[in-house]
Biopython code that builds the backbone (N, CA, C, O; Angstrom):
import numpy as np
from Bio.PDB.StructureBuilder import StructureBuilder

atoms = [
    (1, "UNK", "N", (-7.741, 4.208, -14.166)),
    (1, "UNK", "CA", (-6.477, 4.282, -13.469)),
    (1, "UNK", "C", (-5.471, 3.389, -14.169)),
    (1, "UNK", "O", (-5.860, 2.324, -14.648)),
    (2, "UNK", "N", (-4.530, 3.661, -14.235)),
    (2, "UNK", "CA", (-2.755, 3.532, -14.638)),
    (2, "UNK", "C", (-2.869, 1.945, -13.839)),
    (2, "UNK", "O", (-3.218, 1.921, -12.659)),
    (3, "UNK", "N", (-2.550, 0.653, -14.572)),
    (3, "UNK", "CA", (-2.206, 0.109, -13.083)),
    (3, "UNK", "C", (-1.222, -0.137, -12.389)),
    (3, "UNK", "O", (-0.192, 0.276, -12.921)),
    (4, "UNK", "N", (-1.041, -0.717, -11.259)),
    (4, "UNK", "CA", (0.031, -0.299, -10.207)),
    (4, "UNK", "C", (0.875, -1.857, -10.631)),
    (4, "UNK", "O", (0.338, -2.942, -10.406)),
    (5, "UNK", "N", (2.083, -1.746, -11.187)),
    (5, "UNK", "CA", (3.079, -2.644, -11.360)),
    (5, "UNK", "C", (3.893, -3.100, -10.419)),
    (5, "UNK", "O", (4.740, -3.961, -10.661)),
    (6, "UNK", "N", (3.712, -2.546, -9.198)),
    (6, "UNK", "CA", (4.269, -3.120, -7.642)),
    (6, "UNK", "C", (4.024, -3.892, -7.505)),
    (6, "UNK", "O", (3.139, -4.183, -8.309)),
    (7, "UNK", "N", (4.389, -5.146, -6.457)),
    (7, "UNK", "CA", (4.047, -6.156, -5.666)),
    (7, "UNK", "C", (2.872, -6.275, -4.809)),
    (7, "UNK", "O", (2.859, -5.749, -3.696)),
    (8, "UNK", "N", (2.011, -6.855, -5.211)),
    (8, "UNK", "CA", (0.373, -6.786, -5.163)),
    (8, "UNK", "C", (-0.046, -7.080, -3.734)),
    (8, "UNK", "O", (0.587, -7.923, -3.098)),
    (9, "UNK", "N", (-1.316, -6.288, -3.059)),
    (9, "UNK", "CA", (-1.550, -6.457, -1.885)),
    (9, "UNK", "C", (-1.688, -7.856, -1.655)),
    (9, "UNK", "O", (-1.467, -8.745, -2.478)),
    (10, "UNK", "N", (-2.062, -7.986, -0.500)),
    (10, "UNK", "CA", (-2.055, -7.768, 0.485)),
    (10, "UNK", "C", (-0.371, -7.187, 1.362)),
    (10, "UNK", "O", (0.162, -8.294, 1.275)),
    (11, "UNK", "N", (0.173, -6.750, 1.717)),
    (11, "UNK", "CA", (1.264, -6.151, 2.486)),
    (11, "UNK", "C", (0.952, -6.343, 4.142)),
    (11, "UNK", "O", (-0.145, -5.981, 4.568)),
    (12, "UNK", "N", (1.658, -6.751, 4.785)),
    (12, "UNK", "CA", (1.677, -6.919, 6.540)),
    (12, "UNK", "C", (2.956, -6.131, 7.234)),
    (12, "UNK", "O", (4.026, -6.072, 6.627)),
    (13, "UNK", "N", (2.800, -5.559, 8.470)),
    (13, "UNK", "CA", (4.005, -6.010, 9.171)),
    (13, "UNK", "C", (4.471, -6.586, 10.062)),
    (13, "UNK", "O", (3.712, -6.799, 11.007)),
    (14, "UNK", "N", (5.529, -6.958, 10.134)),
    (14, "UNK", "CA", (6.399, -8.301, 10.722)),
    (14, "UNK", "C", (7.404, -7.278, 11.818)),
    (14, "UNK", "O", (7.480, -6.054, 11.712)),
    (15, "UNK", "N", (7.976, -7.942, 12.648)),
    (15, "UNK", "CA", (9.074, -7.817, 13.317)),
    (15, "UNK", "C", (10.231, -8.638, 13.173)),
    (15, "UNK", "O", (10.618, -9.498, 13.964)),
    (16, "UNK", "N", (10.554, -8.424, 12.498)),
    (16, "UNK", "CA", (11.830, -9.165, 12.745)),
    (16, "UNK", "C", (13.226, -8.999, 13.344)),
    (16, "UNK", "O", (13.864, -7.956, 13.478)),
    (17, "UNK", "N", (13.637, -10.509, 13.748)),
    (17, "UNK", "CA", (15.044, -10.304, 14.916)),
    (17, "UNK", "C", (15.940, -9.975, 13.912)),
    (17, "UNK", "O", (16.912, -9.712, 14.621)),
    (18, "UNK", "N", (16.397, -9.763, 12.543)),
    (18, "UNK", "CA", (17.666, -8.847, 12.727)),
    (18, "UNK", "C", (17.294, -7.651, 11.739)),
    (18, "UNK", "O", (18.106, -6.931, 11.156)),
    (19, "UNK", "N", (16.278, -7.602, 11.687)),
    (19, "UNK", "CA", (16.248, -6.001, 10.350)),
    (19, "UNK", "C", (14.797, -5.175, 11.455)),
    (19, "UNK", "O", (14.552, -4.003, 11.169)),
    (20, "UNK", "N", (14.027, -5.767, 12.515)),
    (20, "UNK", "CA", (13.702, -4.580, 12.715)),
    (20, "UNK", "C", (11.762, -4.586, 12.473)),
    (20, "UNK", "O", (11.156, -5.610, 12.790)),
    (21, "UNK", "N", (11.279, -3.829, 12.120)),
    (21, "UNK", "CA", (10.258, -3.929, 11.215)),
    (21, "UNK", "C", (10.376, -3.822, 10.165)),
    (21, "UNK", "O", (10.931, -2.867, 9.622)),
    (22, "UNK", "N", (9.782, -4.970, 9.497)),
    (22, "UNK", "CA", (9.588, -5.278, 7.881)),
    (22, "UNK", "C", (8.079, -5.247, 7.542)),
    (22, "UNK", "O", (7.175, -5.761, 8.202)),
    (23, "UNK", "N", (7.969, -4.495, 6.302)),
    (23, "UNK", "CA", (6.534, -4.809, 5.319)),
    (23, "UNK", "C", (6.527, -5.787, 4.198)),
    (23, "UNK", "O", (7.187, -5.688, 3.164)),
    (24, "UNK", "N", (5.896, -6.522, 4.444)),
    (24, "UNK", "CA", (6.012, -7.305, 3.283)),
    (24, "UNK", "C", (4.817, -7.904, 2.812)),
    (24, "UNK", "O", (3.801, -7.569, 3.421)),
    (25, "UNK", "N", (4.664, -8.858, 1.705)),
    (25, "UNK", "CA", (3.998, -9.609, 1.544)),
    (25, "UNK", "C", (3.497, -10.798, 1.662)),
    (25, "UNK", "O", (3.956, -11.901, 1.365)),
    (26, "UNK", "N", (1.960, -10.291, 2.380)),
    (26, "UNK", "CA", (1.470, -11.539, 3.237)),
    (26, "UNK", "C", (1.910, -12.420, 2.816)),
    (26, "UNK", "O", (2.992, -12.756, 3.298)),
    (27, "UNK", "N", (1.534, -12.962, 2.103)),
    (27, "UNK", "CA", (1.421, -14.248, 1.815)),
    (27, "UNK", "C", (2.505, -14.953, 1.408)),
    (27, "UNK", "O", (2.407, -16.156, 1.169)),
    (28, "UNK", "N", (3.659, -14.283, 1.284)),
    (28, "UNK", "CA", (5.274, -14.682, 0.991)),
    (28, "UNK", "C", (5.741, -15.165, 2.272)),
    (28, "UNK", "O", (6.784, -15.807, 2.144)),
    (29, "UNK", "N", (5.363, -15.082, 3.359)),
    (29, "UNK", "CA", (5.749, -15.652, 4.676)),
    (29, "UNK", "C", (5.311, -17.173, 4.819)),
    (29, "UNK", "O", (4.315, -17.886, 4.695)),
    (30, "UNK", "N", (7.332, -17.271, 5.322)),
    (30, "UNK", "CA", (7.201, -18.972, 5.116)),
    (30, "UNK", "C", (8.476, -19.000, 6.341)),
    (30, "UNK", "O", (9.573, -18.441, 6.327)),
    (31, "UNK", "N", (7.713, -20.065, 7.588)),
    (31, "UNK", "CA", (8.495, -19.744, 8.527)),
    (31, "UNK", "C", (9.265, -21.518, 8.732)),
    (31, "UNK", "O", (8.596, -22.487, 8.373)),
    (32, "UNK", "N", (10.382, -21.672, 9.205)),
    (32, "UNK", "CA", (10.488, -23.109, 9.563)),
    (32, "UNK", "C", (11.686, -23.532, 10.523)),
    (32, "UNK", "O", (11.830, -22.800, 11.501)),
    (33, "UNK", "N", (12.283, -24.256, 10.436)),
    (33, "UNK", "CA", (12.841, -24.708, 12.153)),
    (33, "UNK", "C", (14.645, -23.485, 12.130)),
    (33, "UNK", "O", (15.820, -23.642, 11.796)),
    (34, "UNK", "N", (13.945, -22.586, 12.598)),
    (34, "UNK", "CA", (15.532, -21.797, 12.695)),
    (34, "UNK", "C", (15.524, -20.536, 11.721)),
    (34, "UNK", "O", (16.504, -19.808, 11.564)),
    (35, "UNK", "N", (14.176, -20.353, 11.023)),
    (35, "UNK", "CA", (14.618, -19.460, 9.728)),
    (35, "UNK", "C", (13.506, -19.127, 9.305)),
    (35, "UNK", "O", (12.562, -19.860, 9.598)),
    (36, "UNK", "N", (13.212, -17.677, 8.318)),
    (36, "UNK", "CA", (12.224, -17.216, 8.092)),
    (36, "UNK", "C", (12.580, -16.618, 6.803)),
    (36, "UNK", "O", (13.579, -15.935, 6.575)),
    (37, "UNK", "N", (11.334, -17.066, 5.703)),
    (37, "UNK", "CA", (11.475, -16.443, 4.675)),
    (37, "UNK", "C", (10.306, -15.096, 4.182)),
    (37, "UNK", "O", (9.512, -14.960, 5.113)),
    (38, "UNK", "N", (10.069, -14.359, 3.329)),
    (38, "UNK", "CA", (9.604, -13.328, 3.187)),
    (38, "UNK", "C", (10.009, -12.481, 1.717)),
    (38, "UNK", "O", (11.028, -12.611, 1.039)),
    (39, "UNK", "N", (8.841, -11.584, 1.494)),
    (39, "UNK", "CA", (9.425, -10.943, 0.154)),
    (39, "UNK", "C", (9.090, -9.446, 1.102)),
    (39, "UNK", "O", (8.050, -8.954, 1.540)),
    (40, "UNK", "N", (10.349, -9.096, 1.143)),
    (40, "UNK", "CA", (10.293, -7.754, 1.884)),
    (40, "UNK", "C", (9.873, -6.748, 0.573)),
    (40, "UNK", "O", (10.442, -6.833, -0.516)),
    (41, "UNK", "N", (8.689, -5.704, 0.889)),
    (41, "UNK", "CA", (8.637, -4.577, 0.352)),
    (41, "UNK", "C", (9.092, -3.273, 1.221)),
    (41, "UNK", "O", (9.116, -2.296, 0.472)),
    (42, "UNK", "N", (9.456, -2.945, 2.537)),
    (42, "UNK", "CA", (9.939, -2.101, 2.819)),
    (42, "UNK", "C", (10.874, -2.872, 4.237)),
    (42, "UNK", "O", (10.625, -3.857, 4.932)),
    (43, "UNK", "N", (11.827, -2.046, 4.231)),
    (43, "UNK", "CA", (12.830, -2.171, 6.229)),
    (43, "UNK", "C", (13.487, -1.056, 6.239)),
    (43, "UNK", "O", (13.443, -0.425, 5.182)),
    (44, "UNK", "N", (14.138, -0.568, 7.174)),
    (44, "UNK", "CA", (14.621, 0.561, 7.576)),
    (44, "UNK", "C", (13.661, 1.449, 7.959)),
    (44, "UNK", "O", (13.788, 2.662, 7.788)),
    (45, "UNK", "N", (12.413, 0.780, 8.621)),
    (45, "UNK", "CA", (11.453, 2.513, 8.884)),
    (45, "UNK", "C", (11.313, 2.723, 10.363)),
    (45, "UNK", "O", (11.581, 2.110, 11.396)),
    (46, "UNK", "N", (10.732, 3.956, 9.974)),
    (46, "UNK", "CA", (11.354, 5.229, 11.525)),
    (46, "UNK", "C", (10.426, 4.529, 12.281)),
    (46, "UNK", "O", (10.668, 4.846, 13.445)),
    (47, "UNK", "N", (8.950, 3.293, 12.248)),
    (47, "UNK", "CA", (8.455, 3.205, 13.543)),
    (47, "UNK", "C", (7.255, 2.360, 13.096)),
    (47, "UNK", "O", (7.235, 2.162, 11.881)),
    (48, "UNK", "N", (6.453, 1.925, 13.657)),
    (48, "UNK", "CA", (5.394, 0.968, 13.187)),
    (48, "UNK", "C", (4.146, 2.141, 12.625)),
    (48, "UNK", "O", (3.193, 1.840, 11.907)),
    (49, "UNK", "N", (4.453, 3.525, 13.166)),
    (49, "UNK", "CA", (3.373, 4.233, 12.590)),
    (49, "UNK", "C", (3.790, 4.234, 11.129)),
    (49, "UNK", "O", (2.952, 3.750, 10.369)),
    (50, "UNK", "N", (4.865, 4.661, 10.606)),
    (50, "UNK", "CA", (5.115, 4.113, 8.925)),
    (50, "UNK", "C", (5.015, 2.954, 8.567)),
    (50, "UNK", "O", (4.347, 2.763, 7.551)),
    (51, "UNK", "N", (5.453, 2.112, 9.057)),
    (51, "UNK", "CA", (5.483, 0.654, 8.651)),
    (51, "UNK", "C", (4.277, 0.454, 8.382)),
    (51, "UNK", "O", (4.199, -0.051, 7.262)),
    (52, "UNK", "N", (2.953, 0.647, 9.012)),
    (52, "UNK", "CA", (1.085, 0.374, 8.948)),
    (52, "UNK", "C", (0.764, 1.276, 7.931)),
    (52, "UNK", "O", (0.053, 0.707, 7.103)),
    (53, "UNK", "N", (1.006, 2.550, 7.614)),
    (53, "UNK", "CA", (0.710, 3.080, 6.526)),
    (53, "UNK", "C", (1.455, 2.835, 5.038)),
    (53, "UNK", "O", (1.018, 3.235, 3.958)),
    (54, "UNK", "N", (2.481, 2.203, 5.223)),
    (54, "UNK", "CA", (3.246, 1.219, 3.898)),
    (54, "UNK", "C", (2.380, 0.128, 3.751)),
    (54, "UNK", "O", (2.103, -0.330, 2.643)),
    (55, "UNK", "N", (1.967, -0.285, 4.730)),
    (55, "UNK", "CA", (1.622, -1.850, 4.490)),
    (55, "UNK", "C", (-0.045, -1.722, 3.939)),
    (55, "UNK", "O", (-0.659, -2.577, 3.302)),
    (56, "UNK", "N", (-0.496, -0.517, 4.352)),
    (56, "UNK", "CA", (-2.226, -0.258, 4.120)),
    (56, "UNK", "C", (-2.355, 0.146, 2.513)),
    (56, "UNK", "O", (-3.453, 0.141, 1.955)),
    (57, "UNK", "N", (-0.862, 0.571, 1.676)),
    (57, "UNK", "CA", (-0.491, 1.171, 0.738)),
    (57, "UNK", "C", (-1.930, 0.761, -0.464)),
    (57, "UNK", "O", (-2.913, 1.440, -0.761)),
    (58, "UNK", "N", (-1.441, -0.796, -0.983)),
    (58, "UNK", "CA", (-2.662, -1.148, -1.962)),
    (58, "UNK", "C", (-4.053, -1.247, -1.743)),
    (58, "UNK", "O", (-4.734, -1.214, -2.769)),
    (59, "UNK", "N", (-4.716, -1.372, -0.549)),
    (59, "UNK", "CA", (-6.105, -0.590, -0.425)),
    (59, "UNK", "C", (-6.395, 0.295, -0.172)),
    (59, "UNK", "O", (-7.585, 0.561, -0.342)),
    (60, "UNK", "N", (-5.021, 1.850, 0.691)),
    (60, "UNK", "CA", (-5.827, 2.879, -0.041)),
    (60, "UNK", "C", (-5.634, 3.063, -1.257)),
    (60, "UNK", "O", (-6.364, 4.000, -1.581)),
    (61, "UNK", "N", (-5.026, 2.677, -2.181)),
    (61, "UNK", "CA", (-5.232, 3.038, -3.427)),
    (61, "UNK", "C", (-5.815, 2.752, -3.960)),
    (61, "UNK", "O", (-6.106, 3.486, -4.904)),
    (62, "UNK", "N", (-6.580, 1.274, -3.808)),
    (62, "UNK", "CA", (-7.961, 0.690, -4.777)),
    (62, "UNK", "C", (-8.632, 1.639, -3.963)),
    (62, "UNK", "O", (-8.866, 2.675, -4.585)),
    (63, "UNK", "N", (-8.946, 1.642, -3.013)),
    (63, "UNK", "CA", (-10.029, 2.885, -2.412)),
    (63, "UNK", "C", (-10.204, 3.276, -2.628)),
    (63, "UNK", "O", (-11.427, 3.418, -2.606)),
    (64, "UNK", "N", (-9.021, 4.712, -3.578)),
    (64, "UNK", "CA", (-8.893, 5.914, -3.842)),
    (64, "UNK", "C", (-9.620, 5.872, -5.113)),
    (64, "UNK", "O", (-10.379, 6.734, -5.556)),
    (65, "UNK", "N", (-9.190, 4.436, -5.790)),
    (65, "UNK", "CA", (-9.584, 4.157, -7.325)),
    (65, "UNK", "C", (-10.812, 3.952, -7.238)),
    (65, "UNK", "O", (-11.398, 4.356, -8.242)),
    (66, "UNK", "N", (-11.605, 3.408, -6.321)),
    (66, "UNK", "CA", (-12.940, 2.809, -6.250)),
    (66, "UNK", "C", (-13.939, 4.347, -5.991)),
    (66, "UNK", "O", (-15.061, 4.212, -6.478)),
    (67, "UNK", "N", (-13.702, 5.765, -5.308)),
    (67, "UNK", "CA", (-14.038, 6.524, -4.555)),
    (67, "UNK", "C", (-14.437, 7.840, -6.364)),
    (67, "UNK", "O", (-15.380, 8.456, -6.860)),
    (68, "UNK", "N", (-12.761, 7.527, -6.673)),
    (68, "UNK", "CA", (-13.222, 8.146, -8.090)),
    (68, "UNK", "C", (-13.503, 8.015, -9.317)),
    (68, "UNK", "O", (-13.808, 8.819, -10.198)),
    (69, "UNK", "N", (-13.334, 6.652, -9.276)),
    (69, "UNK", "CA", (-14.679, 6.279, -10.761)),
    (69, "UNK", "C", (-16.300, 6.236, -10.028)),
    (69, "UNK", "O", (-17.242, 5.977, -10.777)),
    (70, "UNK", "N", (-16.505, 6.441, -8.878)),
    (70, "UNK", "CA", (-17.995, 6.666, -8.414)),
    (70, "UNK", "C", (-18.188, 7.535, -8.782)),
    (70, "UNK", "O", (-19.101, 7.591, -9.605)),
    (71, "UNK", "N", (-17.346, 8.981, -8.362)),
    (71, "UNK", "CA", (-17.409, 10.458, -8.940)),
    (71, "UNK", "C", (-17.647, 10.602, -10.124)),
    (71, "UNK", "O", (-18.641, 11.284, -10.373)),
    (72, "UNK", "N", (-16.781, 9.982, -11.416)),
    (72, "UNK", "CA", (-16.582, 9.755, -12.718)),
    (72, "UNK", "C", (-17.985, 9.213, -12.960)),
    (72, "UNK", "O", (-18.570, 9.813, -13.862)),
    (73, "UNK", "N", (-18.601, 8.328, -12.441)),
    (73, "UNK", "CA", (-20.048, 8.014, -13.075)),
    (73, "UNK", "C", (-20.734, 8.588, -12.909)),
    (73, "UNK", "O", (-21.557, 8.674, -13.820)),
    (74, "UNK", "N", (-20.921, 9.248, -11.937)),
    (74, "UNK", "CA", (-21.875, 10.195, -10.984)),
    (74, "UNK", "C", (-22.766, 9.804, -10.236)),
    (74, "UNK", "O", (-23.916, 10.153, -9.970)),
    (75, "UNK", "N", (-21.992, 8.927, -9.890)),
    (75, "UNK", "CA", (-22.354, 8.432, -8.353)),
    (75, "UNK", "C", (-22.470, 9.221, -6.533)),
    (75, "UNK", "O", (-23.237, 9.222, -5.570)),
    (76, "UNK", "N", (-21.135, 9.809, -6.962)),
    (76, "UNK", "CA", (-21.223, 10.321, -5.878)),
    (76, "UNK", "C", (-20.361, 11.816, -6.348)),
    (76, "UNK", "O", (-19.629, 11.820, -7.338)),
    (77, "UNK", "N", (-20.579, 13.086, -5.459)),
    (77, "UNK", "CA", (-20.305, 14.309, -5.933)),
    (77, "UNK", "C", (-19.027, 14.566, -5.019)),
    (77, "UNK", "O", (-19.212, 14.412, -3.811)),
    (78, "UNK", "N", (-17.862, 14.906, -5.407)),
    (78, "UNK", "CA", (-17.007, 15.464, -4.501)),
    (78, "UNK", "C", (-16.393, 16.648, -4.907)),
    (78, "UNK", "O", (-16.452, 16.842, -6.121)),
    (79, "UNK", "N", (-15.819, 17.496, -4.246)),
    (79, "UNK", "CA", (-15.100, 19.013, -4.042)),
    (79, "UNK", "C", (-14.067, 18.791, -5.514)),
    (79, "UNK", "O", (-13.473, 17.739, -5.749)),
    (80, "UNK", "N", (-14.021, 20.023, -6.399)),
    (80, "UNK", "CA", (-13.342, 19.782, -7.460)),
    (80, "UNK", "C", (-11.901, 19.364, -6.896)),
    (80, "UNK", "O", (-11.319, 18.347, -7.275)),
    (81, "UNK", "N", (-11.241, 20.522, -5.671)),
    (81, "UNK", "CA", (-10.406, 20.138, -5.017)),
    (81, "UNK", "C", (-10.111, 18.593, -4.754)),
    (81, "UNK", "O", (-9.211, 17.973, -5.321)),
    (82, "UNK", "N", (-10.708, 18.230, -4.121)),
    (82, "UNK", "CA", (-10.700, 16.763, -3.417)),
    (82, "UNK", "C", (-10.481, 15.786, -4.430)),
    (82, "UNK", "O", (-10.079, 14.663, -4.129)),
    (83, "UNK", "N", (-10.772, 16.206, -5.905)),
    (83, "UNK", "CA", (-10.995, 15.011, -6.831)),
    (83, "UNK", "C", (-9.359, 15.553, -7.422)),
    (83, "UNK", "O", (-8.684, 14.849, -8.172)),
    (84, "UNK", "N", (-9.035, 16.538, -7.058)),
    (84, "UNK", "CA", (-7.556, 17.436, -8.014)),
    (84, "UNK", "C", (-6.617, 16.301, -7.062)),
    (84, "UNK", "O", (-5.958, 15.379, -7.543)),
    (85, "UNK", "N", (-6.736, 16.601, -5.726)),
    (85, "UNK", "CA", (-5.957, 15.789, -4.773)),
    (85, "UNK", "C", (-5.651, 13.888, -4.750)),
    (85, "UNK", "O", (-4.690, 13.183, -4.445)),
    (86, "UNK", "N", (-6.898, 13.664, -5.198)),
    (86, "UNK", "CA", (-7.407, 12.177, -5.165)),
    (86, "UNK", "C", (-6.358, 11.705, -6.631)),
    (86, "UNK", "O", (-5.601, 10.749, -6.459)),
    (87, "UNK", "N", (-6.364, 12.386, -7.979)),
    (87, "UNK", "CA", (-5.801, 12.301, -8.669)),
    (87, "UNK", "C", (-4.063, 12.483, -8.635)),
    (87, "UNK", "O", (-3.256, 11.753, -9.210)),
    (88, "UNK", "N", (-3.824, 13.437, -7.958)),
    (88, "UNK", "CA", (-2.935, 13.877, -7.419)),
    (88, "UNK", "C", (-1.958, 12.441, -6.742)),
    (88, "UNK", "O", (-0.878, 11.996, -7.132)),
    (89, "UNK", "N", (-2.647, 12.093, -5.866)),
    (89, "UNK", "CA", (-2.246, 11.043, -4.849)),
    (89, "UNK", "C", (-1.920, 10.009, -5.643)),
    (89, "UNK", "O", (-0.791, 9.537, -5.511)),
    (90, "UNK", "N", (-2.782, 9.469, -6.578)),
    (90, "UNK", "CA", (-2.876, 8.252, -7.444)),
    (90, "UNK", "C", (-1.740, 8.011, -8.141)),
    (90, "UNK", "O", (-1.222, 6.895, -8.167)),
    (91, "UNK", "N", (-1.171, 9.247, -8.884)),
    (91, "UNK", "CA", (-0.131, 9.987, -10.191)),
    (91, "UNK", "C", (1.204, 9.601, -8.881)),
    (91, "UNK", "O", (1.717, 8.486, -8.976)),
    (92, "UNK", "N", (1.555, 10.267, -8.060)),
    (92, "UNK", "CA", (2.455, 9.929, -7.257)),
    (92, "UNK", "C", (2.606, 8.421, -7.243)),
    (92, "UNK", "O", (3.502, 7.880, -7.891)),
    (93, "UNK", "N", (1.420, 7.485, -6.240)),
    (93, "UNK", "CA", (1.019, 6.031, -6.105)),
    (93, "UNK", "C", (1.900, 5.592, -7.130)),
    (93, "UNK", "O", (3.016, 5.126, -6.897)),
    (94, "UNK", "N", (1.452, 5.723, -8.167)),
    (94, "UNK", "CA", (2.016, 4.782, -9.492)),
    (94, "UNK", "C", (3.361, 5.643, -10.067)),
    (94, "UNK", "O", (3.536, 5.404, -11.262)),
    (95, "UNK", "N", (4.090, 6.341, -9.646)),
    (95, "UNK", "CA", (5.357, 7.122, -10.141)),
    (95, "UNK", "C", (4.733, 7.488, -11.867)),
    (95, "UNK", "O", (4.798, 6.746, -12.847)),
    (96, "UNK", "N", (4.309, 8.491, -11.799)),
    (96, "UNK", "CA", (3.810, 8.935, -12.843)),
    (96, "UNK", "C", (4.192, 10.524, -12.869)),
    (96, "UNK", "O", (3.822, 11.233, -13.805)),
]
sb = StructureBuilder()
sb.init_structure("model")
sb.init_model(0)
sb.init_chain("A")
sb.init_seg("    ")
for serial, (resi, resn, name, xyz) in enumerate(atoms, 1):
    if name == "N":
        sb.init_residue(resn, " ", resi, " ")
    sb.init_atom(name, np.array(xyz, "f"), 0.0, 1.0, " ", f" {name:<3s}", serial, name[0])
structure = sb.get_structure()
């Protein structure tokens, strides 16, 4: 796999008082008397059901990565389909 040049998991989401729900990165959260800091990777979304699937973003994709180099060794057998899709998904993942 291509690797992913994004802002590296872990990803959470937050609520915040003036933008809403935010995804960001864990571990960039730094809170203190009056003020909150953060490295936002996403705001503006339609609802916490997007916001949890943004934020789950970099383990399904090691997942996805981990699921088909098993296939690739022959580890495990999957639907030619399923492996067209899995690839598919990945190529998008990384803007490819």
């Amino acid at each position: 796999m291509s690797e992913f040049k994004g802002t590296p998991g872990p990803w959470e989401v937050i609520e915040s008082l003036h933008e809403g729900l935010v995804v960001i990165h864990k571990e960039s959260l730094e809170e203190g008397q009056g003020w909150i800091g953060y490295t936002s990777i996403a705001s503006e979304l339609q609802g916490r059901d997007d916001a949890n699937l943004i934020a789950a973003a970099p383990e399904l994709l090691s997942a996805l990565d981990l699921i088909l180099s098993y296939h690739d060794e022959g580890n495990c057998v999957l639907h030619r389909e399923d492996v067209s899709s899995a690839r598919a998904a990945i190529s998008k993942a990384l803007g490819q």
